[in-house]
KOLMAR-458380 format. One record per residue: residue in one letter; x, y, z of N, C-alpha, C in turn. Coordinates in steps of 0.02 Angstrom, whole numbers. Layout:
<recs>
 residu   n_c1   n_c2   n_c3  ca_c1  ca_c2  ca_c3   c_c1   c_c2   c_c3
      A      X      Y      Z      X      Y      Z      X      Y      Z
...
</recs>
This chain:
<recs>
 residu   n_c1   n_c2   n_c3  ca_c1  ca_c2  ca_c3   c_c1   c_c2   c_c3
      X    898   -598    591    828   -575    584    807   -577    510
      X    749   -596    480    718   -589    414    705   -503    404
      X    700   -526    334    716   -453    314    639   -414    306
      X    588   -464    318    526   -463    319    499   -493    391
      X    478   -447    433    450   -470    508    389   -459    494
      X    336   -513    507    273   -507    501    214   -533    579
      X    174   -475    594    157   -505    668     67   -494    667
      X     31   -524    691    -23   -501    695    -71   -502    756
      X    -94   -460    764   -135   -457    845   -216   -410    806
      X   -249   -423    837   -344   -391    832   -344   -400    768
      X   -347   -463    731   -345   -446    642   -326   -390    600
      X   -267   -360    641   -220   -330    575   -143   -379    592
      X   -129   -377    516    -56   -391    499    -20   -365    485
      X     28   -342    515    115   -282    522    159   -325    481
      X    171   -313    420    219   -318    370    291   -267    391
      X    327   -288    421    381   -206    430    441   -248    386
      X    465   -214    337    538   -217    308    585   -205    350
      X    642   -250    347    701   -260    402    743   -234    384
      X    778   -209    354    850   -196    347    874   -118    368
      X    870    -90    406    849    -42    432    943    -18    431
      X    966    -43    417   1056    -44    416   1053      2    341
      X   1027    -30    311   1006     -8    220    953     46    209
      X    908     65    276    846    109    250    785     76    218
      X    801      5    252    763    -54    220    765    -63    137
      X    815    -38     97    803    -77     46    790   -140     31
      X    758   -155    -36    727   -221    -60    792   -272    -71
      X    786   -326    -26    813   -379    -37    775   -425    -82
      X    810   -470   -103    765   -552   -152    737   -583   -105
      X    758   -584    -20    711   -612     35    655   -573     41
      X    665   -512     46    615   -463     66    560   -475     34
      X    590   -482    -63    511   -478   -100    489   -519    -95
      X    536   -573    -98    475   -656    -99    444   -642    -36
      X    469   -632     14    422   -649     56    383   -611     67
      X    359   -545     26    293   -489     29    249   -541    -29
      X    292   -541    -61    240   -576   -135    196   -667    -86
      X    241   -687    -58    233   -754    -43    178   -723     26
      X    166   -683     60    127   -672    126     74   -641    105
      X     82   -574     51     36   -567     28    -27   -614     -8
      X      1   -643    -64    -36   -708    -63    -76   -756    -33
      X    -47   -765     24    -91   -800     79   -135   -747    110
      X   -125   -705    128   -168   -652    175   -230   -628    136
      X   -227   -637     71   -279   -624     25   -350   -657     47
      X   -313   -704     63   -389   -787     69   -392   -781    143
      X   -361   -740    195   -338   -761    251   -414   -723    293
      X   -469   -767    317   -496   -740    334   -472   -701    400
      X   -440   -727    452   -406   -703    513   -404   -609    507
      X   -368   -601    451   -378   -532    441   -400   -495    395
      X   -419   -416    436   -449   -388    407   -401   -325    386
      X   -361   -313    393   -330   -255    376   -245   -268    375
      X   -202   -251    330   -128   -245    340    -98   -167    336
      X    -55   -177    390    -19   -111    407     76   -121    377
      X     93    -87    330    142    -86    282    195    -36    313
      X    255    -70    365    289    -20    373    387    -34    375
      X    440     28    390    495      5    391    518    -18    459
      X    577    -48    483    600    -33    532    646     28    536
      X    667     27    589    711    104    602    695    148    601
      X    750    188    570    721    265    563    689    301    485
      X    669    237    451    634    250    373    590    191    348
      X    570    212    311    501    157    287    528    146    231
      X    540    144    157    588    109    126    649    141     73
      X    708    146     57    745    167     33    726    138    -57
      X    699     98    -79    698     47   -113    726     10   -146
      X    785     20   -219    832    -34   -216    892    -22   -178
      X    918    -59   -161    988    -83   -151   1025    -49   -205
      X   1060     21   -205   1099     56   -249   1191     -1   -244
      X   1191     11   -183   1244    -36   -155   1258   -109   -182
      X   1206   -130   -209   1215   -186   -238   1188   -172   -316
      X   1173   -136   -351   1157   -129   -416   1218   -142   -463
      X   1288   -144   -449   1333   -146   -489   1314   -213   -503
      X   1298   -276   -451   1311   -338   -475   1256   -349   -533
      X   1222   -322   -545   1158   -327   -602   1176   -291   -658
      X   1239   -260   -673   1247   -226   -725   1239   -264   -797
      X   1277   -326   -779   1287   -353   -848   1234   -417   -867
      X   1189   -411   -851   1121   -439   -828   1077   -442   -902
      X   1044   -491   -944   1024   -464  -1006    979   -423  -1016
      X    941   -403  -1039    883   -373  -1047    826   -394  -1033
      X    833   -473  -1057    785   -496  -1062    771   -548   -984
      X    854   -549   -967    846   -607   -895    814   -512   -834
      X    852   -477   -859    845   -415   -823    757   -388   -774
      X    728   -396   -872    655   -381   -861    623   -444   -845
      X    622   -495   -846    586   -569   -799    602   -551   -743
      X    642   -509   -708    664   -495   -640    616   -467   -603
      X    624   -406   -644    583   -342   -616    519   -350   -646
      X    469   -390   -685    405   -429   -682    401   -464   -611
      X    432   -517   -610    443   -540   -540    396   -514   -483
      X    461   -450   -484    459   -416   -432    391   -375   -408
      X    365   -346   -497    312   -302   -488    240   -346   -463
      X    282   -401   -441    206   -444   -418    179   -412   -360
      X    228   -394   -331    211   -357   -257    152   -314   -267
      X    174   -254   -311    115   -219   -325     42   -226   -361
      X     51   -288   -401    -36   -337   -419    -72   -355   -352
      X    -33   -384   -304    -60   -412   -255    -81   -358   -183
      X    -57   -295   -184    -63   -254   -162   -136   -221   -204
      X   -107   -202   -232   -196   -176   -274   -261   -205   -294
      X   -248   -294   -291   -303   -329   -284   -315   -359   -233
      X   -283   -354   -190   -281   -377   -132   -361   -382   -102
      X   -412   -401    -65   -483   -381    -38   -468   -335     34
      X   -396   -367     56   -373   -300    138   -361   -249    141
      X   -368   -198    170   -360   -134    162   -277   -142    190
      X   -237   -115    137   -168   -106    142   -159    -32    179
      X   -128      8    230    -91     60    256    -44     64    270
      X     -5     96    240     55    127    234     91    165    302
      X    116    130    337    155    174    393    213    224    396
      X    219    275    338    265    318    331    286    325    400
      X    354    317    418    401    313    485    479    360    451
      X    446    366    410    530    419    371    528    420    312
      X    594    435    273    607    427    204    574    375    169
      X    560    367    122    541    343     60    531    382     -4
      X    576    342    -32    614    337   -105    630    318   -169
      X    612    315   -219    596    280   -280    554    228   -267
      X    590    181   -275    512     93   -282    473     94   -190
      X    555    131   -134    494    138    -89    447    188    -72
      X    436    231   -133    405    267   -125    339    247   -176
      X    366    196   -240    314    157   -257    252    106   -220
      X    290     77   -180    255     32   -147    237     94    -88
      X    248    146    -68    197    174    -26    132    208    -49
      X    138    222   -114     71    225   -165     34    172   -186
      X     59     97   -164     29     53   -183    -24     34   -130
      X    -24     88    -83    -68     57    -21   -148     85    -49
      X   -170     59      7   -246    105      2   -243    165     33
      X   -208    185    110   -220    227    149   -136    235    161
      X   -118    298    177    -34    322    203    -45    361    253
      X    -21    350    307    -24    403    369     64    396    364
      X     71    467    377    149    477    378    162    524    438
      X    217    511    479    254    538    541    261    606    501
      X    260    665    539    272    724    538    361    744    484
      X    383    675    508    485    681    493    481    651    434
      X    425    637    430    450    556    333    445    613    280
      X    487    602    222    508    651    190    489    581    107
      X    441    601     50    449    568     15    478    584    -67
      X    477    541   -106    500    586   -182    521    513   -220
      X    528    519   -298    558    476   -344    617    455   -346
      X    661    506   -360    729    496   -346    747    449   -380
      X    706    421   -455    751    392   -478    799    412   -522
      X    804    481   -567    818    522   -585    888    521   -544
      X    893    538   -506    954    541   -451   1020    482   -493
      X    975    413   -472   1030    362   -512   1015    340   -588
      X    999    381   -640    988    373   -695    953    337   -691
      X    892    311   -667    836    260   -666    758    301   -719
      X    715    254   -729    668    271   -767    589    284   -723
      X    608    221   -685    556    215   -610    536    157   -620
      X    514    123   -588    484     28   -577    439     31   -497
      X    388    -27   -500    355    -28   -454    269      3   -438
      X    272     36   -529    211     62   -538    176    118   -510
      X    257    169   -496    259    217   -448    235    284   -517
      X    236    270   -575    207    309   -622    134    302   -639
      X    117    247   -630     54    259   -653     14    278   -574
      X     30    244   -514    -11    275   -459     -3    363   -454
      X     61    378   -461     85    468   -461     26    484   -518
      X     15    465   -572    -27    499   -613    -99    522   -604
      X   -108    440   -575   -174    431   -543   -183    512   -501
      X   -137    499   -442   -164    528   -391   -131    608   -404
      X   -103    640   -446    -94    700   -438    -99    731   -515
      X   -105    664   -558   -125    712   -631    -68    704   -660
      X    -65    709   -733      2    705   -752     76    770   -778
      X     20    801   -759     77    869   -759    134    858   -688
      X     91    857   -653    118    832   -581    163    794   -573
      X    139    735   -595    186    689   -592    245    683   -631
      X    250    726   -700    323    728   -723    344    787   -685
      X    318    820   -652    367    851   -633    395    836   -572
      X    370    770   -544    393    742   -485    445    709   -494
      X    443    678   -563    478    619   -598    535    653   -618
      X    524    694   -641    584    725   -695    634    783   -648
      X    623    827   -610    633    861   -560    679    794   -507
      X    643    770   -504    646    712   -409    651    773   -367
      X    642    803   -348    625    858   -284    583    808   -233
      X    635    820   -184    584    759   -110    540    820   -100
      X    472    791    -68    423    808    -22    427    816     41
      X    410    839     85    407    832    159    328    804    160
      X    322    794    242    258    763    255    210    812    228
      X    204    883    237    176    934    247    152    920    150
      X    196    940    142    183    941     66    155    884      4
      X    179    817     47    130    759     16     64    752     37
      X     49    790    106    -29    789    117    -58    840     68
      X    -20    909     65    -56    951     21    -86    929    -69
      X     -1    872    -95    -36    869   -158    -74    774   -138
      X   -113    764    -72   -151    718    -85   -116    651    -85
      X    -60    648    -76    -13    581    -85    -15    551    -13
      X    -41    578     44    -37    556     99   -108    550    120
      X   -124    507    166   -206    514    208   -198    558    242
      X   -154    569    303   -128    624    342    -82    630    368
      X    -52    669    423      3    666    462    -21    670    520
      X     43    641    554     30    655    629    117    640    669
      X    116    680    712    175    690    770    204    608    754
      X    281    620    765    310    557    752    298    505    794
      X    310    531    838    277    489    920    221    473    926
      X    164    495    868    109    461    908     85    428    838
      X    121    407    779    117    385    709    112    297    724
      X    140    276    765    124    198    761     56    196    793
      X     33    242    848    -18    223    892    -83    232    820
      X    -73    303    797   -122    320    762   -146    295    703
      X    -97    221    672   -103    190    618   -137    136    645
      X    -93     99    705   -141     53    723   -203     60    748
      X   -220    113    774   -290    141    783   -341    124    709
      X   -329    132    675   -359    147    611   -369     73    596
      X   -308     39    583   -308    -26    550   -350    -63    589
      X   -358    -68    679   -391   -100    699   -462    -88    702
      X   -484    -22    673   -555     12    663   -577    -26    602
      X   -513    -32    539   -540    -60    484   -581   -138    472
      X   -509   -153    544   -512   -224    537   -581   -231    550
      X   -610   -198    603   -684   -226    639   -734   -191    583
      X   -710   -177    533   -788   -174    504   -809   -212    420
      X   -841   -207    385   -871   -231    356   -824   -251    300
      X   -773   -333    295   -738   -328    264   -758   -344    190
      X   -784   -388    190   -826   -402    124   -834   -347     81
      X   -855   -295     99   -888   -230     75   -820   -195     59
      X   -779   -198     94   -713   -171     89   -677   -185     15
      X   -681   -252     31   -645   -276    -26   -688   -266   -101
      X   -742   -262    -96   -785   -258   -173   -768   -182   -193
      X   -762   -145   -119   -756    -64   -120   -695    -49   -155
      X   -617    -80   -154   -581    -81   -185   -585   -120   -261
      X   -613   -165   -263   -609   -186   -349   -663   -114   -369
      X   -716   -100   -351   -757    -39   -386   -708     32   -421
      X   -653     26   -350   -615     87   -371   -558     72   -407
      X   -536     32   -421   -461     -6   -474   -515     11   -548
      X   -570    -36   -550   -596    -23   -602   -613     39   -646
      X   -613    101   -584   -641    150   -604   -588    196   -629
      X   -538    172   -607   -474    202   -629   -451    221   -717
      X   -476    147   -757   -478    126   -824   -524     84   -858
      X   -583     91   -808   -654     84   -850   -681    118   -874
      X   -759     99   -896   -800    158   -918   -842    156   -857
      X   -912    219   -888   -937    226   -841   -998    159   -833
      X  -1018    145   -884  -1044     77   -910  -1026      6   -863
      X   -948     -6   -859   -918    -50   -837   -921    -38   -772
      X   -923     15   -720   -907     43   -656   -988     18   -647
      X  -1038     47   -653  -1110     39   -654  -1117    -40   -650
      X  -1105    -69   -711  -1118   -139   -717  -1048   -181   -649
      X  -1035   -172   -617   -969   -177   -572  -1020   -166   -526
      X  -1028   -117   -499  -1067    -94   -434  -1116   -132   -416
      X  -1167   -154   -467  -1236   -180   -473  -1211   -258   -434
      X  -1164   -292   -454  -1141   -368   -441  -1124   -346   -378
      X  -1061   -318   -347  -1040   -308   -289  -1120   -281   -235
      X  -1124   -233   -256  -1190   -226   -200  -1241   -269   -181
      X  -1252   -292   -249  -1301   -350   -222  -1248   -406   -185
      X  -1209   -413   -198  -1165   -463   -174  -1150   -448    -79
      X  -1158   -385    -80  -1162   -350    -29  -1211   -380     19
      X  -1268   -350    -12  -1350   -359     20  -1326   -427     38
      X  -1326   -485     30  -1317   -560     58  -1272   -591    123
      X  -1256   -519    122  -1182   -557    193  -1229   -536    244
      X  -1205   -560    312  -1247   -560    367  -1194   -514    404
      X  -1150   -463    377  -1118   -397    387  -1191   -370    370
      X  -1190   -340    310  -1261   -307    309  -1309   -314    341
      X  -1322   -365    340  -1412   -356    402  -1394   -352    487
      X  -1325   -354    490  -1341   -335    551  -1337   -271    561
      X  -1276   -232    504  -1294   -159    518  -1344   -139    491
      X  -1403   -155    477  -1475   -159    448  -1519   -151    525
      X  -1498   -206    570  -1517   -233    625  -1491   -171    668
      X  -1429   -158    690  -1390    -91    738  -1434    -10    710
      X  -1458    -16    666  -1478     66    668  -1562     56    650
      X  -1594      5    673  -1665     15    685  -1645     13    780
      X  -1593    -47    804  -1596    -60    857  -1530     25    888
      X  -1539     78    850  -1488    124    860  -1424    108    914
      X  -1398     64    896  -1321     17    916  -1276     33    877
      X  -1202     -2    895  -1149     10    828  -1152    -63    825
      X  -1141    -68    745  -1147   -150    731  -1072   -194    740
      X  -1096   -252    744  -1028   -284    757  -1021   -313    688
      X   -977   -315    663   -963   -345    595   -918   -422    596
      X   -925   -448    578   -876   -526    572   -859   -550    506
      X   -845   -505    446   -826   -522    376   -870   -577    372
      X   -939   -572    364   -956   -651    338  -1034   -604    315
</recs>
């Protein structure tokens, strides 16, 4: 089996990590082939939404501790071209135009707990338990799991997530905001794909400008966000998404959207 199973039905695409033997840690198959699918799915009109999840009983462990000895003597410099590489995953995740969601199904852990901040949206099973943990193996953190933690909880927060590694439960990543929501373990695949296929059917165009507005706003000004908005909206106004939901609420209907 690939260590990356990818399937798609109603224009969403199920990315699930395989190694479910490992807690899905990151294989060199695994990433190329997120970096290499991601890529394509960008342009891919077919879909409108990707759903980001593990197999088994966890969503991702993230490196391979088990195999870290063989990288010990690795240079610095061949070391960090590696893990650049790697962090492609997370460029293409954050510029992505699809709405990325996160299927918390369990644990996640350092980088997989990076790349579950790299989504747009996280619904997590009642049982998924998350945290840094790189601390644990003398690690610093990779995967850009520091600057999203900062983002989203401030930076007091986040060293003390970092520096501590104290895991989270579900309960407690919804409280500090790291999660969209929870829900019963059993009903966490139904209730993601619910969503993703809601996303898929609506206004993708808009979606995607909706995410560059908010990356920007992250480390723009307010100047740049303004002058940002003005292009995208009007860019907006021109798709024949808009006039029809223009068209559905004079004709009080729900509009059908077709990314175009």
């Amino acid at each position: 089996m690939p260590d990356l199973i990818i399937e798609r039905e109603d224009g969403v695409m199920t990315l699930t990590l395989n190694r479910p033997d490992r807690m899905n840690a990151f294989s060199d198959e695994m990433m190329d082939s997120l970096v290499a699918t991601l890529e394509a799915a960008a342009t891919d009109e077919g879909i409108g939404a990707i759903v980001l999840t593990g197999a088994g009983r966890g969503f991702c462990a993230g490196g391979d501790v088990k195999n870290m000895a063989a990288r010990e003597n690795v240079s610095l410099e061949d070391g960090t071209e590696v893990m650049r590489a790697r962090h492609r995953v997370i460029e293409l995740m954050r510029a992505s135009p699809k709405v990325i969601i996160g299927m918390i199904n369990g644990p996640a852990f350092g980088a997989g707990f990076s790349l579950a901040l790299a989504c747009d949206l996280r619904i997590a099973g009642a049982g998924a338990r998350l945290g840094t943990a790189f601390a644990n193996v003398g690690f610093s953190g990779d995967f850009g799991g520091s600057y999203a933690l900062t983002q989203l909880v401030g930076p007091a927060k986040a060293r003390e997530l970092y520096l501590l590694a104290e895991p989270l439960d579900a309960a407690g990543a919804l409280a500090l905001g790291l999660v969209t929501r929870v829900v019963p373990d059993a009903e966490l695949q139904a209730e993601t794909m619910a969503l993703a296929r809601r996303l898929a059917a609506g206004p993708r165009i808009a979606f995607g400008y909706m995410k560059r507005n908010l990356a920007a706003a992250e480390s723009g000004t307010l100047k740049e966000v303004l002058d940002l908005e003005a292009v995208h909206q009007t860019r907006c106004r021109g798709t024949e998404d808009h006039r029809e939901a223009t068209r559905a609420f004079v004709e009080k209907r729900r509009p059908v959207f077709k990314g175009k």
